[in-house]
C-alpha atoms as a printed R data frame, in Angstrom:
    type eleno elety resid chain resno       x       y       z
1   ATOM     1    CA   UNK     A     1  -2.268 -15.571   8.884
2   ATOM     2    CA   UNK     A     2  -5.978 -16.273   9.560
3   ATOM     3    CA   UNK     A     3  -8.861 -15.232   7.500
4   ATOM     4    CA   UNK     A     4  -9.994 -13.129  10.892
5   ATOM     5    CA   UNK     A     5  -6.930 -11.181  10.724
6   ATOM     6    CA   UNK     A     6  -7.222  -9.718   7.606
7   ATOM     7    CA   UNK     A     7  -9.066  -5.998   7.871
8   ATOM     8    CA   UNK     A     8 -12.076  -6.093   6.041
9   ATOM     9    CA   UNK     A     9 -12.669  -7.692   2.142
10  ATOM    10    CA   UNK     A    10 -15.647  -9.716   3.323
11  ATOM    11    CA   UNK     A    11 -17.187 -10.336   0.143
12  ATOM    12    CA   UNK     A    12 -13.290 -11.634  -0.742
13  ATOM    13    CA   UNK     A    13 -12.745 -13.459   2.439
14  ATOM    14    CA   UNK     A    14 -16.296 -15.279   1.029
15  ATOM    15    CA   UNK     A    15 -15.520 -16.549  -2.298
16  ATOM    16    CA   UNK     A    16 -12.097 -17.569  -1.029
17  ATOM    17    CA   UNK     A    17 -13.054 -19.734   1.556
18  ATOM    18    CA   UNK     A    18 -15.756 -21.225  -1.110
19  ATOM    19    CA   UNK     A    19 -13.484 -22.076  -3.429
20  ATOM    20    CA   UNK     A    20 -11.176 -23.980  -1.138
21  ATOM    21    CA   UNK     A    21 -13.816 -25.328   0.750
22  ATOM    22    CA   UNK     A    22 -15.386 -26.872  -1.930
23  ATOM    23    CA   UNK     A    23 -12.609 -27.702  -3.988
24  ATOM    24    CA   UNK     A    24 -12.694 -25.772  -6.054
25  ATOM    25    CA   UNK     A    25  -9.783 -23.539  -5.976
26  ATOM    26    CA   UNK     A    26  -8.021 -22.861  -9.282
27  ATOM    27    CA   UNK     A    27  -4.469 -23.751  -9.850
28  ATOM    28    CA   UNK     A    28  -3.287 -20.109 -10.759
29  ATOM    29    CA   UNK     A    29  -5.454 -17.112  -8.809
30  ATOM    30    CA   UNK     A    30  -4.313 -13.974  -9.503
31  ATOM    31    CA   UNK     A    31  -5.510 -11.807  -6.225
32  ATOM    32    CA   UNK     A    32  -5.478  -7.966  -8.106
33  ATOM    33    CA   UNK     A    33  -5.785  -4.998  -5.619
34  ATOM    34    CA   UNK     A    34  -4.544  -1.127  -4.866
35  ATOM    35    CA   UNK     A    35  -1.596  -1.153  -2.053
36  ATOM    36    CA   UNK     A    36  -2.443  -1.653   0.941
37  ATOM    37    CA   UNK     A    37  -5.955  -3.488   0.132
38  ATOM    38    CA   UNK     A    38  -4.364  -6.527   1.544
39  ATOM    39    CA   UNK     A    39  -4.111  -8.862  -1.267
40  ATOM    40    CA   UNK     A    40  -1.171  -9.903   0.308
41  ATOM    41    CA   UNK     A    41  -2.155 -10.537   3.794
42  ATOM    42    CA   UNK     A    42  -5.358 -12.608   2.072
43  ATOM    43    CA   UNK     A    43  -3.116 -14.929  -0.328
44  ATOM    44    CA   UNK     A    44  -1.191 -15.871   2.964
45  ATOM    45    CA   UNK     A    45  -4.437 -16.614   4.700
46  ATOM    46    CA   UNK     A    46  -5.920 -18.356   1.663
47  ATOM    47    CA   UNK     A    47  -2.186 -20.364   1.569
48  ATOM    48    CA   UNK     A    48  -2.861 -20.998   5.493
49  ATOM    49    CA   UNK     A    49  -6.758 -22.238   5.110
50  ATOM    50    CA   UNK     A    50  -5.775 -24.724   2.202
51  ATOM    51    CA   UNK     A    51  -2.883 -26.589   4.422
52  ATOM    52    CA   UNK     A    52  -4.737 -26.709   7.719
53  ATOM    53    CA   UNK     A    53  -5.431 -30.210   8.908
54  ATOM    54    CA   UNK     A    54  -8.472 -28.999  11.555
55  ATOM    55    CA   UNK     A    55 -10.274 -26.112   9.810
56  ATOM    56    CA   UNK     A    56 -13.499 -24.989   9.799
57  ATOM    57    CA   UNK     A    57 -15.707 -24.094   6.787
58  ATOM    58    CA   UNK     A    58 -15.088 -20.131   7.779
59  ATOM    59    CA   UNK     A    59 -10.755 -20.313   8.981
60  ATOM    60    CA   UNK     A    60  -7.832 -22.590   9.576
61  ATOM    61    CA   UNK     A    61  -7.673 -23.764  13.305
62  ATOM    62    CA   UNK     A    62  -4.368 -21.556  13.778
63  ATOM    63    CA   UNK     A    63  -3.426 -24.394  15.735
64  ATOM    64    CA   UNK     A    64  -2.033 -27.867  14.113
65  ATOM    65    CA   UNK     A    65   1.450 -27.954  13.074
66  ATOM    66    CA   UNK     A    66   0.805 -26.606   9.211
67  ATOM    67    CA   UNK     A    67  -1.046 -23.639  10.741
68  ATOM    68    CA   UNK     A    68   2.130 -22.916  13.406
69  ATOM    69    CA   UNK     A    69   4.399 -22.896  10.280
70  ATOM    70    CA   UNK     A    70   2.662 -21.490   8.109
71  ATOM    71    CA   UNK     A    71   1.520 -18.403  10.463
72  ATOM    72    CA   UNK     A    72   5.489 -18.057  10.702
73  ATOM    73    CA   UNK     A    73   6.416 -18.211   6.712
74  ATOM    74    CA   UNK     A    74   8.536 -21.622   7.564
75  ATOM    75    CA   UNK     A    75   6.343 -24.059   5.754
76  ATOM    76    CA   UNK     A    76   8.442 -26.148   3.674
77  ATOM    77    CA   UNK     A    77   5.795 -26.872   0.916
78  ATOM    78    CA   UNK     A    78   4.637 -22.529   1.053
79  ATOM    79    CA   UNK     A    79   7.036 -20.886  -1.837
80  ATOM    80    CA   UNK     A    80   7.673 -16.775  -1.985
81  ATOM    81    CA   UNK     A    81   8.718 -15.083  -4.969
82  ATOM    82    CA   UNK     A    82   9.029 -11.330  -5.210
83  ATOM    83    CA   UNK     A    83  11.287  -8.366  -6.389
84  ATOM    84    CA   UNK     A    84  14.377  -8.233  -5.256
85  ATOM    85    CA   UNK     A    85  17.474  -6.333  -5.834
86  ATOM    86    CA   UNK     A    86  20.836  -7.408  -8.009
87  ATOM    87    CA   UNK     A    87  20.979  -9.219 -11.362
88  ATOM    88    CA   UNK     A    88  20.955 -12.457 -10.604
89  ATOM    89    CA   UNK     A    89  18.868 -12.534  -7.478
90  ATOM    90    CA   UNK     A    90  16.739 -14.883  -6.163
91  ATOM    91    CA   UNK     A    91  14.136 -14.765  -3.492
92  ATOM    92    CA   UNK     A    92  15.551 -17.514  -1.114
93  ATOM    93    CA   UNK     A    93  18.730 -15.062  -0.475
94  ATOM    94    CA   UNK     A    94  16.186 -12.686   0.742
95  ATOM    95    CA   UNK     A    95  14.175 -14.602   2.827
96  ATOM    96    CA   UNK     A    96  15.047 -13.870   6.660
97  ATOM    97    CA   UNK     A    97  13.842  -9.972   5.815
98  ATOM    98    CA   UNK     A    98  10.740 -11.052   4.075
99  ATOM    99    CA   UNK     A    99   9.774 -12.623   6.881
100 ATOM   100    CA   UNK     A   100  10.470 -10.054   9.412
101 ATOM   101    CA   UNK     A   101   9.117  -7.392   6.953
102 ATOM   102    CA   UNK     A   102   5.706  -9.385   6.770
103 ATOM   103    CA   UNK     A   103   5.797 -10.160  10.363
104 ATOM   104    CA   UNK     A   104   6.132  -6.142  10.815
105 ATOM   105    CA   UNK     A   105   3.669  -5.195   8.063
106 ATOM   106    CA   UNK     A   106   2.443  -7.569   5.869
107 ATOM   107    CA   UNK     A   107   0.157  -4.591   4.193
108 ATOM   108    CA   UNK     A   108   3.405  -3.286   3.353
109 ATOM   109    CA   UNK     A   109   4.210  -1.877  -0.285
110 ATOM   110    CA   UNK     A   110   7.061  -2.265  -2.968
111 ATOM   111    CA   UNK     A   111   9.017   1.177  -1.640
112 ATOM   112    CA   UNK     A   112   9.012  -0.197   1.865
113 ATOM   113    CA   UNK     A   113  10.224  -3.441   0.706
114 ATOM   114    CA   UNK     A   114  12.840  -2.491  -1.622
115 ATOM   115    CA   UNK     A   115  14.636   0.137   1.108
116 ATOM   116    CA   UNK     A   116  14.449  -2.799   3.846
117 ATOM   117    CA   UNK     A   117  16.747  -4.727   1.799
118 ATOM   118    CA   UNK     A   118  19.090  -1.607   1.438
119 ATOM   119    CA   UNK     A   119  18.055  -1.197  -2.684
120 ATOM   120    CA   UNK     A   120  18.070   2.546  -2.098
121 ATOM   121    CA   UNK     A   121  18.099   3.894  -5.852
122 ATOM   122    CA   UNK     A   122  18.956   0.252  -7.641
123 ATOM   123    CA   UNK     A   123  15.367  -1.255  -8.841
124 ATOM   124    CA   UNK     A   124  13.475  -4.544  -8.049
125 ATOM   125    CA   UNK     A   125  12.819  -7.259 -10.469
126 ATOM   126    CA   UNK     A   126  12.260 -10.907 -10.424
127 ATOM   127    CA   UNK     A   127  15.416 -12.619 -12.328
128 ATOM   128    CA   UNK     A   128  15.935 -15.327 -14.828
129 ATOM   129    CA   UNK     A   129  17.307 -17.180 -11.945
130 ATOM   130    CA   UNK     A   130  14.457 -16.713  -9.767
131 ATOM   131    CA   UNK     A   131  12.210 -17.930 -12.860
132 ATOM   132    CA   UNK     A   132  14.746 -21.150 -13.068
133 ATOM   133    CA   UNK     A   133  14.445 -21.849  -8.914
134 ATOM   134    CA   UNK     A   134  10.836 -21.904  -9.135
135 ATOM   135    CA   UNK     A   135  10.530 -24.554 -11.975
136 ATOM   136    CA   UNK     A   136  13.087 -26.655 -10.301
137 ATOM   137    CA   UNK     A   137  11.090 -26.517  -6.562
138 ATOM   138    CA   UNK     A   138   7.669 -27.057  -8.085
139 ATOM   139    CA   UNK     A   139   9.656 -30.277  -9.947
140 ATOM   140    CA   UNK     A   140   9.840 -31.743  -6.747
141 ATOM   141    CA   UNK     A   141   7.098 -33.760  -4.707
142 ATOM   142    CA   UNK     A   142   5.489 -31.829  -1.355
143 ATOM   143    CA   UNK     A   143   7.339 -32.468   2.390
144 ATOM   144    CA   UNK     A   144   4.873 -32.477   4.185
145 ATOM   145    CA   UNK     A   145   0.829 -31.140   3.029
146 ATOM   146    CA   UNK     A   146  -1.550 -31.997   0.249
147 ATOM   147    CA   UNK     A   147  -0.847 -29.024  -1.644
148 ATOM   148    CA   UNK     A   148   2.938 -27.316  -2.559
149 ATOM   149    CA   UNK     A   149   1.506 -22.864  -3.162
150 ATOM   150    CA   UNK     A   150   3.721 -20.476  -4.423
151 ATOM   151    CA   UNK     A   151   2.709 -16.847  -3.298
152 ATOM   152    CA   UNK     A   152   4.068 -14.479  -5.560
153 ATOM   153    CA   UNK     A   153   4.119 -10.882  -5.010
154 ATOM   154    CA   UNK     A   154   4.078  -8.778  -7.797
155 ATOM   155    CA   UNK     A   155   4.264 -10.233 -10.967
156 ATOM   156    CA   UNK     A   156   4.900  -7.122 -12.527
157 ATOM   157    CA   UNK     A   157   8.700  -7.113 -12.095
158 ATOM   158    CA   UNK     A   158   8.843 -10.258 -13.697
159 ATOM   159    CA   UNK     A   159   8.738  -8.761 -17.419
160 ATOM   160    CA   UNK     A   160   9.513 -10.731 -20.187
161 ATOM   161    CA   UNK     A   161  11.109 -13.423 -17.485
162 ATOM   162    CA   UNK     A   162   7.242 -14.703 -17.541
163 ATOM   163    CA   UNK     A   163   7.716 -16.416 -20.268
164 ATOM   164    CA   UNK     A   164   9.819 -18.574 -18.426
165 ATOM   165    CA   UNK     A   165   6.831 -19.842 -16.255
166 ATOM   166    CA   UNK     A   166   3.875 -19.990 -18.752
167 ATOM   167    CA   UNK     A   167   4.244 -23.950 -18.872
168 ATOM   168    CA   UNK     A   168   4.814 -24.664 -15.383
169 ATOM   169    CA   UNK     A   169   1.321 -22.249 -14.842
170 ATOM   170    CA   UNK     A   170  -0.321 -23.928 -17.597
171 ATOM   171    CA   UNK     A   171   0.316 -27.518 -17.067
172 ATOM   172    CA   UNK     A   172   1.570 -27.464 -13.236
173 ATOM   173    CA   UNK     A   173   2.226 -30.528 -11.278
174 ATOM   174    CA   UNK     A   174  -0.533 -32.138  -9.245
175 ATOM   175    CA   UNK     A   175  -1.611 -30.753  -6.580
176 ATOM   176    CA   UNK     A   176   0.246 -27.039  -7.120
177 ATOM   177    CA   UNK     A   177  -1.433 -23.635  -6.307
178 ATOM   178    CA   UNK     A   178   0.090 -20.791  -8.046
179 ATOM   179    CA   UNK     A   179  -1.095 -17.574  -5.899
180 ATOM   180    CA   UNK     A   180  -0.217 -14.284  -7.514
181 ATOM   181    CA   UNK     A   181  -0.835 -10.863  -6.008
182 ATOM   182    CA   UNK     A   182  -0.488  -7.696  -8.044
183 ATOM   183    CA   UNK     A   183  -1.179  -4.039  -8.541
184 ATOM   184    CA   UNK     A   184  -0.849  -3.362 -12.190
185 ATOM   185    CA   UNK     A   185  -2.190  -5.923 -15.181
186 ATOM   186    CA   UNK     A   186  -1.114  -3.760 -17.318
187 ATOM   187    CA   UNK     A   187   2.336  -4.462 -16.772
188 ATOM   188    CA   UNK     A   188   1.715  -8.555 -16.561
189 ATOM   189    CA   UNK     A   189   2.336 -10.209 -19.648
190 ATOM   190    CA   UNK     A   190  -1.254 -11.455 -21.388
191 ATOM   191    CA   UNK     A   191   0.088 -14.955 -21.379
192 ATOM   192    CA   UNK     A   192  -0.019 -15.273 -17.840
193 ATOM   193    CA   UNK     A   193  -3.016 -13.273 -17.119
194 ATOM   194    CA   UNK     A   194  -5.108 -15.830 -19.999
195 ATOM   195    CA   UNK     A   195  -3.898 -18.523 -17.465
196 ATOM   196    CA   UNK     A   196  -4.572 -17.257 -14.227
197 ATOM   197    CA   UNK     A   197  -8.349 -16.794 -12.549
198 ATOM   198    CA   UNK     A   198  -8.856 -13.169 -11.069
199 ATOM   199    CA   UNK     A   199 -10.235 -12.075  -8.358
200 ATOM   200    CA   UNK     A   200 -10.252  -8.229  -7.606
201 ATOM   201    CA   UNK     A   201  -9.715  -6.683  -4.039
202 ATOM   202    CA   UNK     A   202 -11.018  -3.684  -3.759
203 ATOM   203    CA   UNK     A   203  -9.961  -0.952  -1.729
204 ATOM   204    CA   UNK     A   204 -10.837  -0.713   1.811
205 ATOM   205    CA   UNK     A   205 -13.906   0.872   3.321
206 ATOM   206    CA   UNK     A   206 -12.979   3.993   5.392
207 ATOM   207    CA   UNK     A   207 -14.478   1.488   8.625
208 ATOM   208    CA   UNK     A   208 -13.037  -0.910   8.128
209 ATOM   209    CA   UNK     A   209  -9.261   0.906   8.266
210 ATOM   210    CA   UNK     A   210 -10.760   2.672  11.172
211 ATOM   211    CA   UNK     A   211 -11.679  -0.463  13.183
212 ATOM   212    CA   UNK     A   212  -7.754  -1.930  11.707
213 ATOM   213    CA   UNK     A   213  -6.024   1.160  13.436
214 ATOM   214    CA   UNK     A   214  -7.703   0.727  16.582
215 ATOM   215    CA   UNK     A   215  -7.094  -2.746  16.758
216 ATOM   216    CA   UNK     A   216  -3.657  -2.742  15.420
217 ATOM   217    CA   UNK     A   217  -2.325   1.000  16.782
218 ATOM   218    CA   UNK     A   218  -4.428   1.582  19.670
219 ATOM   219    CA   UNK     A   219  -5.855   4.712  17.897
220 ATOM   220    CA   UNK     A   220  -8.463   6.448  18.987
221 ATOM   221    CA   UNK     A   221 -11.834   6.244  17.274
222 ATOM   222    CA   UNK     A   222 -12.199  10.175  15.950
223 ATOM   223    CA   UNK     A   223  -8.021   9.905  15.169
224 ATOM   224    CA   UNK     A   224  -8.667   6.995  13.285
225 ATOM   225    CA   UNK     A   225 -11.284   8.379  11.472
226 ATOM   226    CA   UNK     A   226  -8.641  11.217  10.156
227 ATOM   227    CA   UNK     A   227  -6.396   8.853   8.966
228 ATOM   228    CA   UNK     A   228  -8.971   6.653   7.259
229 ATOM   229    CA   UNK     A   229 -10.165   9.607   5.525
230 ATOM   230    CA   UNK     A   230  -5.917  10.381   4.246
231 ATOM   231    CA   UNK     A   231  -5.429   7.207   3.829
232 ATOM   232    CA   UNK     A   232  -8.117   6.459   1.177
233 ATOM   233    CA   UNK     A   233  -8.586   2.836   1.423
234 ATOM   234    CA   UNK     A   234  -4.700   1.723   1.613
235 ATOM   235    CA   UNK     A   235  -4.055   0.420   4.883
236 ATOM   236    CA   UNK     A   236  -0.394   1.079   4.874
237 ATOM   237    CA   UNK     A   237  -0.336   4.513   4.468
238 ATOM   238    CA   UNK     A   238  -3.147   4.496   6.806
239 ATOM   239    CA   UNK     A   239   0.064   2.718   9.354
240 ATOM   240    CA   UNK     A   240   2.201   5.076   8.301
241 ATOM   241    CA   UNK     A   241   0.397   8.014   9.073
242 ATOM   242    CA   UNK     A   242  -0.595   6.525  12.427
243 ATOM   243    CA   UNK     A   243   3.115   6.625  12.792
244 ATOM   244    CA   UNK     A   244   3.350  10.962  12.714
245 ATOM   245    CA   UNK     A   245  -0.175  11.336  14.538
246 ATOM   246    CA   UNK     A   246   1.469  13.812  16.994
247 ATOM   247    CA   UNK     A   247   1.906  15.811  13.813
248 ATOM   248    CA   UNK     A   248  -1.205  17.851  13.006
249 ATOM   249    CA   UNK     A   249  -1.054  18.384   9.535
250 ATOM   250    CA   UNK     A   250  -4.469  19.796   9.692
251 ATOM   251    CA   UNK     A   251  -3.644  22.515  11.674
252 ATOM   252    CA   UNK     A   252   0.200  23.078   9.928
253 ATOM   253    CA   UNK     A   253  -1.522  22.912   6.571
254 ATOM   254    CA   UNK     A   254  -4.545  25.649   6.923
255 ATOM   255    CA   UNK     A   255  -1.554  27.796   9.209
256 ATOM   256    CA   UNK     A   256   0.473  27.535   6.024
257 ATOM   257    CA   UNK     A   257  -2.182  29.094   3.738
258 ATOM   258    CA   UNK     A   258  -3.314  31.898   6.227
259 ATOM   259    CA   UNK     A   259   0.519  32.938   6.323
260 ATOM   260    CA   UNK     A   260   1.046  32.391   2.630
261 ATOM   261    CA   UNK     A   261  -1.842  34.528   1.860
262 ATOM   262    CA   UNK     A   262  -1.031  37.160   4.601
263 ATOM   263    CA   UNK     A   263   2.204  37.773   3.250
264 ATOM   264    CA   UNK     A   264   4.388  38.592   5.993
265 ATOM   265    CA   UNK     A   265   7.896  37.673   6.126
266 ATOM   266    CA   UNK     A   266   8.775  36.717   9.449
267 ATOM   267    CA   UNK     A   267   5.738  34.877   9.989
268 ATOM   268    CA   UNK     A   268   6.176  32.788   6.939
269 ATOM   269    CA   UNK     A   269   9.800  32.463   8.674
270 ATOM   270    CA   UNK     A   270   8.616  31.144  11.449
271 ATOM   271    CA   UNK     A   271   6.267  28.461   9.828
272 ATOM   272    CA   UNK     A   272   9.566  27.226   8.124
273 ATOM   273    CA   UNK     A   273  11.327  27.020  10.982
274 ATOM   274    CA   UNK     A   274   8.749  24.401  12.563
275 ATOM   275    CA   UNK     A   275   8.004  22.696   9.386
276 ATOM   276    CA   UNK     A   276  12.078  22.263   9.328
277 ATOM   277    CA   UNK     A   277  11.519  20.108  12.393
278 ATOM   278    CA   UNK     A   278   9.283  17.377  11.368
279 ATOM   279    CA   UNK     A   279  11.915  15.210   9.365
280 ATOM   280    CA   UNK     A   280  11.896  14.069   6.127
281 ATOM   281    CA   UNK     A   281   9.328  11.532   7.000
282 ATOM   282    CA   UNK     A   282   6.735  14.439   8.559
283 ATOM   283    CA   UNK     A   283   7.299  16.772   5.276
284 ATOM   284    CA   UNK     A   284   6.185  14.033   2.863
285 ATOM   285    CA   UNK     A   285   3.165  13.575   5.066
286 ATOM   286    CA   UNK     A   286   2.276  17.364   5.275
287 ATOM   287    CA   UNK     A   287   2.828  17.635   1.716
288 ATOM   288    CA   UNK     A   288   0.511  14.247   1.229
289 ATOM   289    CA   UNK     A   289  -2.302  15.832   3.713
290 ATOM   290    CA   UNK     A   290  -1.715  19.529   1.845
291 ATOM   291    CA   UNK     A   291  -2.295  17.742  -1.348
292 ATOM   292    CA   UNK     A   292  -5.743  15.752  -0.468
293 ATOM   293    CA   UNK     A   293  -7.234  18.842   1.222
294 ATOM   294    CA   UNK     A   294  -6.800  20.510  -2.409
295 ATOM   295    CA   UNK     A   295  -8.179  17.773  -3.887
296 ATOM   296    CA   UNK     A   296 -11.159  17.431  -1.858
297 ATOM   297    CA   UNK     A   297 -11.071  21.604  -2.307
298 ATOM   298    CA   UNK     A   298 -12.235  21.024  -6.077
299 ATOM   299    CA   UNK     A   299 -14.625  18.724  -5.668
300 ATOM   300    CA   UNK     A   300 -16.273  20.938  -2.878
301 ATOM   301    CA   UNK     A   301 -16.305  23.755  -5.308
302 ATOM   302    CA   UNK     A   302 -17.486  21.795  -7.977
303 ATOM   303    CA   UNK     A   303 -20.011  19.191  -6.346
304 ATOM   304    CA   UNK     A   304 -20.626  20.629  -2.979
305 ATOM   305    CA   UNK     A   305 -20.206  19.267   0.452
306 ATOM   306    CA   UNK     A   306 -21.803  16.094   0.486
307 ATOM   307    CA   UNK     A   307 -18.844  14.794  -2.616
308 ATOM   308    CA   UNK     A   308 -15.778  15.412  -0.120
309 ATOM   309    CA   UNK     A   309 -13.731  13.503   2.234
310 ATOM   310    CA   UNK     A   310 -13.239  15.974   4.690
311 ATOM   311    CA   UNK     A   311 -13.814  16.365   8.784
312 ATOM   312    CA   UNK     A   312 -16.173  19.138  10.184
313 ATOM   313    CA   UNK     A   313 -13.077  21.684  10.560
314 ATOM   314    CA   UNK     A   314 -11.944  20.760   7.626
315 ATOM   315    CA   UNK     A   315 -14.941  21.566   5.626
316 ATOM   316    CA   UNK     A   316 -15.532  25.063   7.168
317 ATOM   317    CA   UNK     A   317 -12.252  25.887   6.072
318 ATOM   318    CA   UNK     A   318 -12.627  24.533   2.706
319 ATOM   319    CA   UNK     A   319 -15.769  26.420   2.723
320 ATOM   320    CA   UNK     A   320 -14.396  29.909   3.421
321 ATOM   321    CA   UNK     A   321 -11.627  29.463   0.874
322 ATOM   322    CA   UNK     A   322 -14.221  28.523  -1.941
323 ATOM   323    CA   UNK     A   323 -14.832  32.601  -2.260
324 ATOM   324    CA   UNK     A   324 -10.647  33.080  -2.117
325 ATOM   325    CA   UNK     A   325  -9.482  30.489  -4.300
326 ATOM   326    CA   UNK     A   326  -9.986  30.040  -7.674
327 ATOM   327    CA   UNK     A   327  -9.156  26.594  -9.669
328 ATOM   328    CA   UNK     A   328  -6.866  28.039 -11.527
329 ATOM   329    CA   UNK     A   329  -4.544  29.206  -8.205
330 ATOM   330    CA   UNK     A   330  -5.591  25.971  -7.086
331 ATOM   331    CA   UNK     A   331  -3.936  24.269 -10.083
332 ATOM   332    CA   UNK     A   332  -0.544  26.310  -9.204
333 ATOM   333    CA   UNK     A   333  -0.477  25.825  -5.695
334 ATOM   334    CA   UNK     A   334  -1.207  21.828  -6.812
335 ATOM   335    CA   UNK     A   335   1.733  22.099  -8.777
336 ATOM   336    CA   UNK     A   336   4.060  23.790  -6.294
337 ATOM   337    CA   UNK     A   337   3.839  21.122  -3.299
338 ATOM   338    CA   UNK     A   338   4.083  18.213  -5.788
339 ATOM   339    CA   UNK     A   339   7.229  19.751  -7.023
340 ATOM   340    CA   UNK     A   340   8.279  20.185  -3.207
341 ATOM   341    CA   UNK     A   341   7.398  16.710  -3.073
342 ATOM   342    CA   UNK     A   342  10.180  15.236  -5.393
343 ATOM   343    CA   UNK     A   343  12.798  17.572  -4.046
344 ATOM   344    CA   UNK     A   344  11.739  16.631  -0.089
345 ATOM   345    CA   UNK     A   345  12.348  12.887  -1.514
346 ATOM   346    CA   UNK     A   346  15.529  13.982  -2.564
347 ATOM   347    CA   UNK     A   347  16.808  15.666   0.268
348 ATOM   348    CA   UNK     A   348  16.724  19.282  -0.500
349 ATOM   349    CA   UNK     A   349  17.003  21.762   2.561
350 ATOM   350    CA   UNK     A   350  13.595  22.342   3.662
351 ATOM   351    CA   UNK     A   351  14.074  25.637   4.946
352 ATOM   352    CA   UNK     A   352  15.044  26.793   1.404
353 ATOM   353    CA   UNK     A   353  12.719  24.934  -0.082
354 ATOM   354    CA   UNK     A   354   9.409  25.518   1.975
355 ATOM   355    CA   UNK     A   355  10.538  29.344   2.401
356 ATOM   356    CA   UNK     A   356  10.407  29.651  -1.656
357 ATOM   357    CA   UNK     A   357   7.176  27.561  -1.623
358 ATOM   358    CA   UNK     A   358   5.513  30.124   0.717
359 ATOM   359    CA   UNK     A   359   6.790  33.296  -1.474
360 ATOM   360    CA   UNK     A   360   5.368  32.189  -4.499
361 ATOM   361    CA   UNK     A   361   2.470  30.543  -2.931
362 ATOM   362    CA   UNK     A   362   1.367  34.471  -1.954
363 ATOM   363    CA   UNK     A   363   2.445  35.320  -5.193
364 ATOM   364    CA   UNK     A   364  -0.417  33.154  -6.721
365 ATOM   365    CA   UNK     A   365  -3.081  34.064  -3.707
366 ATOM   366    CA   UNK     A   366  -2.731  37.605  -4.475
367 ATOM   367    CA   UNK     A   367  -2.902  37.280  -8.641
368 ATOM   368    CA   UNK     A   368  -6.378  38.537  -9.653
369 ATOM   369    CA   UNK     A   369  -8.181  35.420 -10.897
């Protein structure tokens, strides 16, 4: 991947290209960002711009043979490591679907991962084995470049397995890049973190995964603009959400509370019956969208308009429920779709479930605040 391919992180994109440029990259970065920032998609343009044999001071060419195999994840001296699924995996076995995941999505998160490989319930984590296969490939001289670079996505799942690699990242062979990307510190050991230089990735800017989605969906500008504003910086649920864009959630959402708050029966039947229709994918994104209007809802009560992340309809609405809704029915309704949330992940009927929701949803629209 090229640095001009990655959606936005500038500044990042900057100090990067510096520090390889100049020589001065560090033998363990740890790139530290939200989901879909695109940590990932930067260490495998960082990985890309260090092996080139033609680049320029601002990309690799994207052209010699190290770019051409590196673009397709086949470089022999480029190393992956990340979750996978079974005690003693490693992440060679997995290989073939990392690289058609990445080629797919390489925004993608841990969830979307984990279910590509079929892990369904069973949980990710980076074995004693895979610990072992790394120290015995970085114990061998580079094929073919300068430099042998292990990405490795999400050190988290490593756990106490770390240990395992705190020589080989403190005293690493010549000419070795250790590239880590993760979401959580908190959940690295200390021992690694001490050895490894960070460099944060913020979130993306609400253009910038506007300008991504028209590039990379064919969105329009004012659709993309919607999603930006749901997807809050994370580029992947931004993709995902492109995904259900004939779904207005919107529109289904603000429906919902005028029916919840009328209180009629066969018009809260009917809503169920559509909402029924969407799929398991389209309830989880209604439920997201329901869920960040009420969010933004508070902070319009509390700070006013110019605080929220809301479009011109949605903000009228928002407005005319400020006199309706107080935070405490807020709170409640809050608490109702998250529940709805873990039981739509979990299959439940949604006609059952949604038909409940809107019964006690006018049950806490009509309590006197």
């Amino acid at each position: 991947m090229l640095f001009q391919h990655v959606i936005g992180q500038n500044a990042t994109k900057t100090a990067l290209r510096k520090m390889a440029g100049g020589e001065r990259l560090p033998h363990a970065l740890l790139l530290l960002g939200p989901p879909g920032s695109g940590s990932l998609p930067l260490a495998l343009a960082l990985a890309q711009f260090v092996l080139c044999e033609q680049r320029s001071s601002e990309d690799a060419c994207g052209k010699c043979p190290a770019c051409l195999k590196t673009s397709r994840l086949i470089h022999p001296d480029v190393h992956f490591s990340f979750p996978a699924i079974g005690p003693n995996a490693t992440s060679e076995a997995f290989l073939t679907q990392w690289r058609s995941a990445l080629e797919q999505n390489p925004w993608l998160d841990v969830n979307d991962w984990l279910q590509s490989i079929g892990a369904e319930n069973k949980q990710g984590n980076i074995t004693k084995e895979e610990c072992v296969n790394i120290i015995r490939k970085f114990s061998l001289k580079t094929f073919e470049a300068r430099h042998k670079i292990l990405i490795q996505w999400l050190p988290e799942y490593l756990g106490k397995e770390g240990n395992r690699l705190l020589k080989l990242i403190e005293e690493p062979p010549e000419n070795t890049i250790f590239i880590l990307v993760a979401e959580d510190t908190e959940q690295i050991l200390n021992t690694i973190l001490s050895r490894c230089q960070l460099v944060k990735v913020p979130a993306l800017e609400d253009a910038d995964v506007v300008a991504g989605l028209i590039e990379k969906t064919g969105a329009k500008a004012e659709e993309a603009a919607g999603i930006a504003y749901l997807a809050n910086g994370n580029f992947n649920e931004a993709l995902r959400l492109s995904a259900h864009k004939d779904n207005d959630h919107s529109a289904l959402f603000l429906d919902w509370m005028r029916r919840c708050y009328k209180g009629d029966g066969r018009e809260m039947l009917d809503w169920v019956e559509r909402f029924a229709k969407l799929g398991r994918e389209g309830q989880k994104f209604f439920v997201q969208y329901a869920l960040h209007f009420l969010r933004e809802f508070i902070a319009l009560k509390i700070n006013g308009p110019d605080a929220v992340r809301l479009q011109p309809n949605e903000l009228e609405t928002g407005k005319r429920l400020a006199s309706v809704l107080s935070f405490e029915q807020v709170a409640q309704i809050v608490h109702l779709l998250t529940e709805n949330a873990y039981f739509i992940e979990r299959n439940a009927n949604p006609k059952i479930l949604f038909l409940d929701a809107c019964i006690q949803a006018n049950r806490v629209m009509k309590t006197t605040p």
